[in-house]
C-alpha atoms as one frame of an Amber mdcrd trajectory, in Angstrom:
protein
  -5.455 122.666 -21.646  -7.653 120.434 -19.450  -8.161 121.777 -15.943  -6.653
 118.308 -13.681  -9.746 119.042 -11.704 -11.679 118.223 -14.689  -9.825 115.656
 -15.284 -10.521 114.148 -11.594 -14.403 114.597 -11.698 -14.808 113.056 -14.847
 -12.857 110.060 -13.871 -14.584 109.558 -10.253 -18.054 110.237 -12.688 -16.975
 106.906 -14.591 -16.165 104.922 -11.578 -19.441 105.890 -10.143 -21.421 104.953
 -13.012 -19.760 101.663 -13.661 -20.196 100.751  -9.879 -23.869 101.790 -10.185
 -24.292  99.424 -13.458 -23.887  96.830 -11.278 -27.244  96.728  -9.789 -30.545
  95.767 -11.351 -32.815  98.498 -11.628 -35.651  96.455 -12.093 -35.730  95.460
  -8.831 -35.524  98.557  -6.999 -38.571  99.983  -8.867 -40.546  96.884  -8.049
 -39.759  97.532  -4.351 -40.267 101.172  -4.482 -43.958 100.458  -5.770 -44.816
  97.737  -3.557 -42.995  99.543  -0.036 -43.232 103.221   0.896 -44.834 105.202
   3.213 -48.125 105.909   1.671 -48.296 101.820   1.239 -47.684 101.117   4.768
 -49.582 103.832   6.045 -52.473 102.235   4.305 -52.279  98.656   5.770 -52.110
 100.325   8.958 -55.052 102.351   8.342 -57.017  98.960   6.636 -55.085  96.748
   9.851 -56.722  99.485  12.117 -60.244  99.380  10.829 -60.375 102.635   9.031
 -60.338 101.438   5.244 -62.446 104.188   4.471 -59.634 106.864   5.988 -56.945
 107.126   2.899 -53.418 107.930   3.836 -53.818 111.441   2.177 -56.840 112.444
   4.580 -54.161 111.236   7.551 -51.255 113.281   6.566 -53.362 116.659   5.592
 -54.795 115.855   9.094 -51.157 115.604  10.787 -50.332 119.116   8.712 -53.714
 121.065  10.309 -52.760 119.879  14.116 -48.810 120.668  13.476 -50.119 124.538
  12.117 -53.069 124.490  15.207 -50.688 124.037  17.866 -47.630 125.995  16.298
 -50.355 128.691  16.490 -51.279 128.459  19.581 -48.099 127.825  21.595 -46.484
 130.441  20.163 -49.405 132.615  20.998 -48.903 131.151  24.600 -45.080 131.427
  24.805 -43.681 133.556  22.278 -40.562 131.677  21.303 -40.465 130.028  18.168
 -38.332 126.333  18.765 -40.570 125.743  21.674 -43.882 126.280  19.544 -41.863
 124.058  16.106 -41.127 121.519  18.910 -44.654 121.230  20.359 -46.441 121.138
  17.243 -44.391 118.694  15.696 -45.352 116.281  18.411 -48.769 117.470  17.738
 -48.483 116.644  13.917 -47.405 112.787  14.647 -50.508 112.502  16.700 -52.583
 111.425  13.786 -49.866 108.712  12.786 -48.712 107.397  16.246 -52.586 106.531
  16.656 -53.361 104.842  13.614 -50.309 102.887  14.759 -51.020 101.968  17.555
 -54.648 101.240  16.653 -53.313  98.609  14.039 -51.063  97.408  16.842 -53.805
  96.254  18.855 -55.911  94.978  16.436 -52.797  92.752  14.724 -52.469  91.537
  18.764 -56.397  90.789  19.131 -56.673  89.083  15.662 -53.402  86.908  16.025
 -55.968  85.368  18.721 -58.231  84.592  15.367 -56.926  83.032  12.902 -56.236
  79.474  14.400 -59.774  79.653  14.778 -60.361  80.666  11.199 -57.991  77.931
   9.767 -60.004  75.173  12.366 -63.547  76.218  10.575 -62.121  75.876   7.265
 -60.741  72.640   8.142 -64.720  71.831   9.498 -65.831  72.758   6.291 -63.555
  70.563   4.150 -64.305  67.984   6.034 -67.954  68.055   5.639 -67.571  68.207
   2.380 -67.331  71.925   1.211 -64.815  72.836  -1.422 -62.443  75.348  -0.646
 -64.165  78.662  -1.832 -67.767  77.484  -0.283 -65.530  76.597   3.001 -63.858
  80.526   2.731 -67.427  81.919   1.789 -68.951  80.318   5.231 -66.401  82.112
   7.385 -68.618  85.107   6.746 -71.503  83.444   9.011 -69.423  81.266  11.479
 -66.273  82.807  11.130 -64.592  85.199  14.028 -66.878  88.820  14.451 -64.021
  90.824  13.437 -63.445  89.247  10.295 -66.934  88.337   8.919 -66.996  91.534
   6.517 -64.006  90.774   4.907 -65.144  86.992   4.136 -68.618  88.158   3.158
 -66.868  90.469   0.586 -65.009  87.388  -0.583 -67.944  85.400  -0.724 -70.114
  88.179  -2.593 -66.824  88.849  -4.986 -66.768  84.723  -5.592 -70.429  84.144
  -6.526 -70.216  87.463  -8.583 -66.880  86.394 -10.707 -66.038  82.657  -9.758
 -62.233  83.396 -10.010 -60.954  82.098  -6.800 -57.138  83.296  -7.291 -58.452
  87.458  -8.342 -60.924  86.730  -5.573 -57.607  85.721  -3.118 -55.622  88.518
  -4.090 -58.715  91.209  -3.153 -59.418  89.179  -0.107 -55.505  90.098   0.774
 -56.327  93.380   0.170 -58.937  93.838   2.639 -57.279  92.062   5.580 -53.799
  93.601   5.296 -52.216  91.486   8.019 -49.011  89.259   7.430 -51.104  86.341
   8.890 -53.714  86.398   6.914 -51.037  86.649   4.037 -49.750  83.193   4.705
 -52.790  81.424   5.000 -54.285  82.971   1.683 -51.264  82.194   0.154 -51.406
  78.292   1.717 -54.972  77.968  -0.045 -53.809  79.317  -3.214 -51.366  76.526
  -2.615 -53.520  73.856  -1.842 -56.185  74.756  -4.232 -53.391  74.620  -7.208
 -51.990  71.554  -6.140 -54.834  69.501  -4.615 -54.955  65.913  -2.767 -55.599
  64.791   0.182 -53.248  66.284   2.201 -55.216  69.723   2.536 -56.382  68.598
   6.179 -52.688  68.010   7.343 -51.898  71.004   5.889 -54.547  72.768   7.809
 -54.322  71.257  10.890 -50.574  72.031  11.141 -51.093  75.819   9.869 -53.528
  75.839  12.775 -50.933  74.338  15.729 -48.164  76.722  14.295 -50.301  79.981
  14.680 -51.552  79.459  18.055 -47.907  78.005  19.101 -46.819  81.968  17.721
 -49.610  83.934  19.212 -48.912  82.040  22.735 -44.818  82.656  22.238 -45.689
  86.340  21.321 -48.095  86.991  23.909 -46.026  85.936  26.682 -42.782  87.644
  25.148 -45.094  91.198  25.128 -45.939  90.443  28.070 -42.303  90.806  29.529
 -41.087  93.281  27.147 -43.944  95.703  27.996 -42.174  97.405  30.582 -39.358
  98.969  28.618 -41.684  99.767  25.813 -43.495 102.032  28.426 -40.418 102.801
  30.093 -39.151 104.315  27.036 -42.253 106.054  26.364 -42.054 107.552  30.217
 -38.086 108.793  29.527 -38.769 110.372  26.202 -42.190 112.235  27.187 -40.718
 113.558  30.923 -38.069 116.601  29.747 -41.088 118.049  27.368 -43.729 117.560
  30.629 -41.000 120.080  32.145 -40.768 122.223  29.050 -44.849 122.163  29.024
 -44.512 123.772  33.293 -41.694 125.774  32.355 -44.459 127.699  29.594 -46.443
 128.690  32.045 -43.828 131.226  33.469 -42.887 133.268  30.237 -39.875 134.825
  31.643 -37.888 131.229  31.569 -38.437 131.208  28.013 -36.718 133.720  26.997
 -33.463 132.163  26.925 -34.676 129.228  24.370 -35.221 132.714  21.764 -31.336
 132.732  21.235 -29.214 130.240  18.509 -27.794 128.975  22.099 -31.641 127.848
  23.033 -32.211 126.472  19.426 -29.091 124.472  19.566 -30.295 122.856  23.173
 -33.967 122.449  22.239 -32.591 120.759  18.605 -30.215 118.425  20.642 -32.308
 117.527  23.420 -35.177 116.655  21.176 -32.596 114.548  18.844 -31.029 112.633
  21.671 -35.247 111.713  23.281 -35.927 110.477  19.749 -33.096 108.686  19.205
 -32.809 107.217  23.162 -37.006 106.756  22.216 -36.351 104.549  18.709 -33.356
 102.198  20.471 -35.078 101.453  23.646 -38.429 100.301  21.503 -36.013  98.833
  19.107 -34.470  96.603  22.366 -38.034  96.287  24.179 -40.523  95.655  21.421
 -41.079  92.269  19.101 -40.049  93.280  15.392 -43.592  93.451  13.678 -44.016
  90.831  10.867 -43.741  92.701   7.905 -46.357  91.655   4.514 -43.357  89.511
   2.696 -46.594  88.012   0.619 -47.861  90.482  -0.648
């Protein structure tokens, strides 16, 4: 006789899989390759200026400073959750940088590209054709992006396939921005005309409209981004004084101390993640990629 338990599982089984037939399977592959954390660690890491750094060589470098300091604080303090909490804040190190250097240098080169668009629109205008107008940005274009258009001019005069030559210059530059005006060549190149200097020109006045609107909305937001930063970081200051009198410490040994330490760092990363999440722009994400 068939246990009704059986019975049960094997039904809820068939509901499940019939639900899950539903949705295409194709298309959550294609986004698994394309996102992920290895793939966004490596824009920020090419975004940062540190193509040469793969995201491997960042995360074995996050795992050596989490072991280094769990080492040495619980060398220091002899209680286990204060050394796992400490060193895990010493393992993010390596990301939060990269980060934040990608931050910066999204910020700074937001700045660029209307100035990039206006010297390709000087070039078609003097007569240039698209890829010789792209291949020039790697003498008059903006400092920080002359290697990357000096690649595309070497890969260009090397193959003479603009579009593979595009999709490498993506590649190297990493940034949403740059993204959209590849993307608008690729356009313009396929469909031609006359209109490519309109098309330009307005690119140009919409990206320096967004960098101003940005800019000034940092600006204002800055404060609770650093306020956050100031409320999360203050309780493990305390923690850090507290160490240096071992007999405090003792208490944080017992499940009691590992339940408090386990809560209190929960509650600073969540209180951390929703006041960034209020205070800070959402970054443009590489929709075009």
């Amino acid at each position: 006789m068939i246990s009704p338990l059986f019975v049960g599982l094997l039904f809820a089984a068939g509901v499940f899989f019939i639900y899950w037939s539903f949705w295409p399977q194709e298309a959550e592959r294609e986004r698994t390759r394309q996102g992920g954390f290895m793939v966004e660690l490596r824009d920020h890491l090419t975004q940062a200026g540190y193509s040469s750094v793969t995201p491997a060589n960042v995360v074995l470098g996050s795992v050596v400073l989490f072991v280094i300091a769990f080492v040495m604080v619980l060398a220091l303090t002899r209680v286990v959750p204060i050394a796992l909490c400490f060193s895990l804040m010493a393992g993010a190190v390596p990301l939060s940088l990269v980060r934040m250097r990608a931050r910066k240098r999204r910020n700074k080169l937001r700045d660029l590209w209307p100035d990039v668009v206006d010297n390709i629109t000087s070039g078609v205008r003097a007569g240039l054709a698209l890829p010789e107008a792209l291949s020039q940005l790697a003498v008059r274009g903006p400092a920080e992006l002359r290697p990357a258009f000096a690649a595309f001019a070497e890969d260009y005069r090397t193959t003479g396939r603009f579009h593979d030559c595009l999709d490498r210059l993506k590649d190297r530059l990493s940034d949403p921005v740059g993204d959209r005006i590849v993307e608008s060549l690729r356009i313009a190149r396929e469909v031609g005309g006359s209109d490519l200097g309109k098309l330009l020109r307005t690119l140009s006045t919409f990206l320096r409209e967004d960098a101003r609107t940005r800019s000034e909305l940092e600006t204002r937001q800055s404060w609770t981004v650093n306020a956050a930063r100031l409320a999360a970081g203050a309780p493990w200051v305390i923690l850090g004084l507290l160490a240096l009198n071992g007999s405090s410490l003792a208490a944080y040994s017992s499940p009691t101390g590992w339940a408090v330490l386990a809560v209190g760092a929960g509650l600073c990363v969540v209180a951390y993640r929703a006041m960034v999440w209020i205070g800070r722009l959402p970054e443009e994400e590489r929709v075009l990629r």
